[in-house]
LUMROFI-840607 format. One line per 3 residues: number of its first residue (from 1); for each residue x, y, z of C-alpha. Coordinates in nm, 4 decimals, decimal comma, padded with zeros to 6 digits, always signed. Last residue first. Layout:
N
NUM) X Y Z | ...
***
This chain:
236
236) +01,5971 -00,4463 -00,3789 | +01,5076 -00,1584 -00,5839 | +01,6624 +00,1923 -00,6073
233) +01,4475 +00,4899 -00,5840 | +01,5092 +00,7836 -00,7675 | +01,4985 +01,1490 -00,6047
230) +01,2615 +01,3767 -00,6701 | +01,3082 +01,7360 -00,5780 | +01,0267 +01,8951 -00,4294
227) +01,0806 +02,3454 -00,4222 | +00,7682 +02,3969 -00,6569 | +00,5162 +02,2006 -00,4125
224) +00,3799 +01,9303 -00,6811 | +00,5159 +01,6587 -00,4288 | +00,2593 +01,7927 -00,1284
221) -00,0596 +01,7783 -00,3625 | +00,0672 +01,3860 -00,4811 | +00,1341 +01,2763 -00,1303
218) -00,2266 +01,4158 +00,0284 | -00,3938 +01,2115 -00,3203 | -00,1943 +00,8875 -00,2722
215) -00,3258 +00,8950 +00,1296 | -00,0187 +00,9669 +00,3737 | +00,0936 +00,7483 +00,6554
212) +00,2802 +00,9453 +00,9182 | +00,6938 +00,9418 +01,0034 | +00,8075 +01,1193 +01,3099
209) +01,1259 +01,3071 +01,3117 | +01,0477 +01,6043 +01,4264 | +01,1410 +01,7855 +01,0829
206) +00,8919 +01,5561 +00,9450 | +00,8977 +01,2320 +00,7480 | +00,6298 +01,0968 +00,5253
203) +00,5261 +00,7542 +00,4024 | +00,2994 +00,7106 +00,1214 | -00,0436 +00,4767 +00,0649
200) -00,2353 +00,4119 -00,2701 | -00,0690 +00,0198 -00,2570 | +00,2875 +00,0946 -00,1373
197) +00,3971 +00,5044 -00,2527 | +00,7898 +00,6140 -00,2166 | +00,8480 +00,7623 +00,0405
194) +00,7803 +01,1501 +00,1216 | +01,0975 +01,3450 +00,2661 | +01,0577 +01,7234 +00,4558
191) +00,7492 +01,7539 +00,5840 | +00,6823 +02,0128 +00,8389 | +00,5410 +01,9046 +01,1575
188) +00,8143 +02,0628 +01,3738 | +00,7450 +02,3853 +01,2100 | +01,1057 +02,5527 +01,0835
185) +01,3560 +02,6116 +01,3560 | +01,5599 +02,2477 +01,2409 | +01,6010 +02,3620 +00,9038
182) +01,4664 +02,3772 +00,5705 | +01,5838 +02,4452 +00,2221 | +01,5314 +02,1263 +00,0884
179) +01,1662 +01,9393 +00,0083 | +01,2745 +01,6165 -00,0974 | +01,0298 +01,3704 -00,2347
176) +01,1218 +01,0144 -00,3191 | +01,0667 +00,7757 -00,6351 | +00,7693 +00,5912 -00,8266
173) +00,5857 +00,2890 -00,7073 | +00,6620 +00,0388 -00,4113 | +00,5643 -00,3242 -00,4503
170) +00,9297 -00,4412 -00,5563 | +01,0952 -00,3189 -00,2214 | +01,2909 +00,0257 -00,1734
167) +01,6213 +00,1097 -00,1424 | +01,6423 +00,5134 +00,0161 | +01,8569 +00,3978 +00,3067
164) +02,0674 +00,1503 +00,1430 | +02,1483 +00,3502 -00,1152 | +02,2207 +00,7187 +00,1504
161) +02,5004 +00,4175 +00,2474 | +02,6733 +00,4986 +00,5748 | +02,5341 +00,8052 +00,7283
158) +02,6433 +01,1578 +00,8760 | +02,9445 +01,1266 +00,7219 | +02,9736 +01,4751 +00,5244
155) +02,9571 +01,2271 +00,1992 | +02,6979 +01,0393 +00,3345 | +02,4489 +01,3208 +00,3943
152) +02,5561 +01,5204 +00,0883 | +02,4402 +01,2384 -00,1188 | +02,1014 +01,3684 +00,0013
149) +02,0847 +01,6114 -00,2817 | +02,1656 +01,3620 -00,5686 | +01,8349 +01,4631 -00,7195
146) +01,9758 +01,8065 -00,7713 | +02,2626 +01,8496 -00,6043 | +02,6066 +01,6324 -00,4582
143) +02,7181 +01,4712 -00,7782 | +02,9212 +01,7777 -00,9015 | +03,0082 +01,8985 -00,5216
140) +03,3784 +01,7572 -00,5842 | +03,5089 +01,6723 -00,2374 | +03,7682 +01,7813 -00,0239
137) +03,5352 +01,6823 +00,3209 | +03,4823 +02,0890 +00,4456 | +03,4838 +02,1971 +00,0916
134) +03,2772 +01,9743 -00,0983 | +02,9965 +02,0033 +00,1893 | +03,0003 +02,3974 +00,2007
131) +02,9516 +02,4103 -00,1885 | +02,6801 +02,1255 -00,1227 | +02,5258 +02,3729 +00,1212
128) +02,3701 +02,5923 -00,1671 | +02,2299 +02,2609 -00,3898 | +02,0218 +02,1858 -00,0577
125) +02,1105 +01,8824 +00,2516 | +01,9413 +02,0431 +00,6060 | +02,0167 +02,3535 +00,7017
122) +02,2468 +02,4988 +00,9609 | +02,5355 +02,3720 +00,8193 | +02,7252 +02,1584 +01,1122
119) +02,3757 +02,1254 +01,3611 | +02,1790 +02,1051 +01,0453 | +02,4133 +01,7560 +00,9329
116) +02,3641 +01,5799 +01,2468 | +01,9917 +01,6646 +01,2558 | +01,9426 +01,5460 +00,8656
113) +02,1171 +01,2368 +00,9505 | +01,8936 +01,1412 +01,2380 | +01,5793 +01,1994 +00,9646
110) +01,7596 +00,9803 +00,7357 | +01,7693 +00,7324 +01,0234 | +01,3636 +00,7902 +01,0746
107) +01,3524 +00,7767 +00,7100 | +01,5061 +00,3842 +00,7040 | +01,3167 +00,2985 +01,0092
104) +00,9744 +00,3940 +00,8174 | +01,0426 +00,2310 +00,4773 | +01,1614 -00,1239 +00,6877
101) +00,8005 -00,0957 +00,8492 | +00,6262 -00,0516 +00,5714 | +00,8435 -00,2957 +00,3485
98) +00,7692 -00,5446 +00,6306 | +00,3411 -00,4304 +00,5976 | +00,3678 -00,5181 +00,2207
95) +00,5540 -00,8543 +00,2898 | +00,2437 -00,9313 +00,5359 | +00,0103 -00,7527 +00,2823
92) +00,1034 -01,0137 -00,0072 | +00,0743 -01,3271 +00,2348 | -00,2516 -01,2582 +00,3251
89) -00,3771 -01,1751 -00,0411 | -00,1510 -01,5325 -00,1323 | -00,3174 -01,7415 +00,1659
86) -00,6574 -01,7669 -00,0457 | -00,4851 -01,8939 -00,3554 | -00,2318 -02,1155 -00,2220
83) -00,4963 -02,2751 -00,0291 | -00,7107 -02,3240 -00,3315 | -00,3890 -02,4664 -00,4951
80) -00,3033 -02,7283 -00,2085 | -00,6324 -02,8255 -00,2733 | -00,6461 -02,8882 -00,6506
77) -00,3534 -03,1012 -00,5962 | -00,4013 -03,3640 -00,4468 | -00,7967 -03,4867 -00,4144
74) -00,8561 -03,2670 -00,7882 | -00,5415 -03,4150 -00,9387 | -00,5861 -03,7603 -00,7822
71) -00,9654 -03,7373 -00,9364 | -00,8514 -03,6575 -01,2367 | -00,5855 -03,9018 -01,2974
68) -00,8428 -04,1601 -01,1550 | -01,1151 -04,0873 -01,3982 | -00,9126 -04,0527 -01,7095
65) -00,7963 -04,4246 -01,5834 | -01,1508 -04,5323 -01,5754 | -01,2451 -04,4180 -01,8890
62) -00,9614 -04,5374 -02,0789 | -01,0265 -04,8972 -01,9162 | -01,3968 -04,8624 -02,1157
59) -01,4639 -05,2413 -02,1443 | -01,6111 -05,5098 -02,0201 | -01,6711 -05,9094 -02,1375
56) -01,2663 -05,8974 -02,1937 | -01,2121 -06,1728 -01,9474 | -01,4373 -05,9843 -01,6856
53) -01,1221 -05,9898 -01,4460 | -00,9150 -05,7094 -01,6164 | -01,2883 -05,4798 -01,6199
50) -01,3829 -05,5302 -01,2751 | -01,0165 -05,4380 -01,1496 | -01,0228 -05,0961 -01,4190
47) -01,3509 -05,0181 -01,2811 | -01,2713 -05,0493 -00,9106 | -00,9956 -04,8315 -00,9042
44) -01,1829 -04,5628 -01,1510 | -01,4365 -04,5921 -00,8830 | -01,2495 -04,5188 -00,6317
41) -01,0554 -04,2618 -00,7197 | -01,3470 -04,1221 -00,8858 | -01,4980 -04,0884 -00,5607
38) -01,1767 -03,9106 -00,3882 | -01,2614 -03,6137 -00,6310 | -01,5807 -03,5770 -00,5919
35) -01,5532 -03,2721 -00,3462 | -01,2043 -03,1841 -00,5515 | -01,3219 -02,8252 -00,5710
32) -01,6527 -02,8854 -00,6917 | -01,6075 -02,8144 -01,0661 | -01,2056 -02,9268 -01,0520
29) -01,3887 -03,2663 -00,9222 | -01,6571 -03,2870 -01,1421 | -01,4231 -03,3956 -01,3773
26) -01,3198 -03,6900 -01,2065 | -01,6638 -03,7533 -01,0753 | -01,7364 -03,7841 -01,4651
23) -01,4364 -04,0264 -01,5246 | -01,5862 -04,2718 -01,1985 | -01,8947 -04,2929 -01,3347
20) -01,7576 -04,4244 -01,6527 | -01,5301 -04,6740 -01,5248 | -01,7606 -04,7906 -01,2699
17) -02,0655 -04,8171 -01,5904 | -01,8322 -05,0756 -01,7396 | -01,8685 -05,0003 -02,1211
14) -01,9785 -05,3571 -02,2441 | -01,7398 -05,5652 -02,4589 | -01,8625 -05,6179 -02,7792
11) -02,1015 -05,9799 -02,8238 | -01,9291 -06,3141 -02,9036 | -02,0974 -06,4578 -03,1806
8) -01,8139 -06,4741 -03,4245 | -01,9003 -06,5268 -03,8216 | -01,8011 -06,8410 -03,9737
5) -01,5288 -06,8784 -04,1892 | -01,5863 -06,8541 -04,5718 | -01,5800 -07,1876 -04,7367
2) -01,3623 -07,2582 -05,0313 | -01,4633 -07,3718 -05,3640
***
């Protein structure tokens, strides 16, 4: 008859109370934006050194390392996102403010075009000068109306790239307004091109050749005039 081995005596390890404190700070940590982060670091250090030396008299080594992955994440990382995340509304109206700023040079060189072309036409760009236009450079007229109005400006010379001029950032929304028919003895304060709109606001160029900031709702009641002509914008 053989004799069943005796039963151990040796008690389970205890759950070192290090490892677990330092798991909850870990946690805590994307709760308090990494405040108890550097604790769990710590403790989850201290922990997992108690528990190799106790011989296996402690336990709860998972515990401890959840606590210093999350408390590395929240003392690392968690920061540099918070920062992200507050500099991103500052960073977003600095690139909106450039695109402002490029949108206003761009008409004011549109708005040196128009004057170089009304002192040759007497008018600035329409579908009756592109006639004039095709004839005076040899060109076909066909792509020279319509929304391709302003073509006539780079066609006659009077710019480079009408493309460049009219390309537009990411943040702006819908196309151009051109208001033809007008020349250089109409009001100086009359509007002849409206940008573009960037966040509820439009730009818009008179016949002097200054550029104001227009609400949405002032853009939108001057672009239902019956003469406006829209004109695509091209994105960067």
């Amino acid at each position: 008859m053989t004799t069943a081995p005796p039963l151990s005596s040796q008690a389970p390890p205890q759950t070192s109370g290090l490892a677990i404190g330092g798991m909850i700070c870990g946690i805590l940590g994307f709760l308090t934006t990494g405040l108890t982060g550097l604790p769990a670091v710590i403790l989850g250090h201290i922990g997992l050194s108690q528990i190799k030396k106790s011989g296996g008299a402690l336990g709860g080594g998972g515990f401890a390392i959840t606590g210093l992955i999350t408390g590395y994440i929240t003392v690392l990382i968690l920061p540099i996102a918070v920062v992200v995340g507050l500099l991103a509304p500052l960073i977003l109206r600095t690139q909106v403010k450039a695109d402002q700023v490029e949108m206003i040079s761009n008409m004011k060189m549109v708005g040196l075009s128009l004057l170089e072309f009304d002192q040759e036409f007497g008018g600035f760009p329409s579908d009756e000068t592109a006639r004039l236009v095709a004839e005076a450079t040899s060109s076909e007229d066909l792509e020279m109306t319509g929304s391709s109005v302003l073509r006539q400006l780079e066609v006659f010379g009077c710019t480079d790239s009408m493309d460049e001029l009219l390309a537009v950032g990411s943040g702006a929304e819908g196309g151009w307004t051109y208001f033809p028919g007008h020349t250089m003895e109409h009001h100086y304060e009359t509007v002849i091109l409206i940008s573009p709109t960037i966040r509820n606001e439009a730009m818009a160029l008179r016949i002097d050749n200054s550029v104001e900031t227009l609400s949405e709702y002032e853009a939108a009641s001057l672009r239902a005039a019956p003469d406006a002509v829209t004109i695509p914008a091209l994105r960067r």
